[in-house]
C-alpha positions in Angstrom: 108.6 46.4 238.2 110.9 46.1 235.2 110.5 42.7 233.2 113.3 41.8 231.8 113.6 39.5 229.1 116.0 36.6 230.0 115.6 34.6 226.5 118.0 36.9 224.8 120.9 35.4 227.2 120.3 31.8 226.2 120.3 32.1 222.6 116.8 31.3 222.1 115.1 33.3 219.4 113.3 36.1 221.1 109.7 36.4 220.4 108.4 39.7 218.2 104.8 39.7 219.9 103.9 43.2 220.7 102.4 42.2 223.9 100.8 45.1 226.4 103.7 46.4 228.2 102.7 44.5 231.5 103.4 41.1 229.8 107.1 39.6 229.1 107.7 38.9 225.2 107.5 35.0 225.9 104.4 34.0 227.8 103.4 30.6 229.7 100.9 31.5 232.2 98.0 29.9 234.0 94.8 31.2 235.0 93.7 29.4 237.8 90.8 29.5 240.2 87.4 28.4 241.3 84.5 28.2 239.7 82.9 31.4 238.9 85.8 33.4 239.7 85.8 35.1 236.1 88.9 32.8 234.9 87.0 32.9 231.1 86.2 36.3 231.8 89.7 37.3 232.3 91.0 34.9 229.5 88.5 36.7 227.0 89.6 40.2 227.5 92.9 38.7 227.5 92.4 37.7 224.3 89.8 40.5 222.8 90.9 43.5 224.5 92.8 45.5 222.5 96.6 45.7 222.4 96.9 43.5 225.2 98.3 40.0 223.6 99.9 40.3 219.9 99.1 36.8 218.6 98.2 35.3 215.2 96.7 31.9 216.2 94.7 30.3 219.2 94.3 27.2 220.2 91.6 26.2 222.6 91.7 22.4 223.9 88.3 22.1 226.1 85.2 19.3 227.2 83.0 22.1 227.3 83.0 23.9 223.6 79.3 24.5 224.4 80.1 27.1 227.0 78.7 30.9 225.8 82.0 32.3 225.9 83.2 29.4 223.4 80.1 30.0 221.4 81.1 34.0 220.7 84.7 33.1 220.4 84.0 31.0 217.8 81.7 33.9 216.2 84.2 36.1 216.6 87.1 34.4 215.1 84.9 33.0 212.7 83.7 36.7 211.5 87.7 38.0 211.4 88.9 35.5 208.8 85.9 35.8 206.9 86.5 39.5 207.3 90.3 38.7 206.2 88.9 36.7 203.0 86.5 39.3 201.9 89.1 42.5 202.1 92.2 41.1 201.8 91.4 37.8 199.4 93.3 35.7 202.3 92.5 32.5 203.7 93.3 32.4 207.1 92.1 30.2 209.5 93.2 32.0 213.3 91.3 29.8 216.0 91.4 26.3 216.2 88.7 24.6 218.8 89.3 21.0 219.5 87.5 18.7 222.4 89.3 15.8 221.9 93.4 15.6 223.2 94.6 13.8 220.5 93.7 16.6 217.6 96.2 19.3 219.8 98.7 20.7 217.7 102.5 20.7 219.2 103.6 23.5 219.9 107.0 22.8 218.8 105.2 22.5 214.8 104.0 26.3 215.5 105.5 28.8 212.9 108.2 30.4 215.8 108.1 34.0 213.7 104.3 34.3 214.9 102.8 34.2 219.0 100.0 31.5 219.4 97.9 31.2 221.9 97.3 27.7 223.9 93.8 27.2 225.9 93.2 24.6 228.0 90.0 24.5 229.8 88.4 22.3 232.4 91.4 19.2 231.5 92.2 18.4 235.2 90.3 15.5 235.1 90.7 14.5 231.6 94.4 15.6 231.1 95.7 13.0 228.3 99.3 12.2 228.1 99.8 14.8 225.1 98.7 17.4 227.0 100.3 16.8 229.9 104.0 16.8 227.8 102.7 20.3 226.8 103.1 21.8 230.6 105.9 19.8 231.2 107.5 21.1 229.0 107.0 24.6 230.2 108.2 23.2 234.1 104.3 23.3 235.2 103.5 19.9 237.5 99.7 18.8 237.2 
């Protein structure tokens, strides 16, 4: 199937992610399913594997940061901008990890020349108003 990209007839700015060919420029998806289905799995090789999503920040919103899989992604991230530092004499800070709603950044304050990543993570039950705007705004009802 061809994916087309639809943005360019609405005058929006088009996204320059370099995305795997499988995935639209623009992105708003949701990975849902039950528990133990590999949603975090999936999400992490979404996010690790390479050339599979071209993105320079991520956002995680989540009640469970203590999870494993948080745990290495904040290792991981962690260990690139330090790597960035070191090599490049660069401070960059790429993932942001936040457990409370209030702290999520707006995506409409996101540099628009770069892809960002949004996570949200076990918020069905705690979904604040904030967050809530977020998916609204993308035509997703909770």
């Amino acid at each position: 199937m061809e994916i087309i990209d639809f943005s360019k007839q609405f005058n929006r700015p088009a996204c320059t992610a370099n995305h795997a060919p499988f995935f639209p420029a623009n992105i708003f998806a949701v990975i849902a399913g039950s528990t133990g289905s590999g949603k975090t799995n999936l999400m992490l090789n979404f996010l690790l594997g390479d050339k599979i999503l071209d993105y320079g920040s991520v956002y995680v919103y989540s009640s469970t940061l203590f999870q494993p899989a948080y745990e290495y992604l904040k290792r991981y991230y962690t260990n690139m901008e330090e790597n960035i530092r070191m090599n490049y004499n660069i401070g960059v800070k790429i993932a942001h990890f936040f457990d409370v709603d209030h702290e999520i950044q707006d995506p409409s304050e996101l540099d628009s020349k770069m892809s960002h990543v949004m996570i949200f993570d076990d918020v069905m039950l705690t979904i604040k108003r904030k967050s809530r705007n977020i998916f609204a705004k993308a035509g997703i009802t909770m």
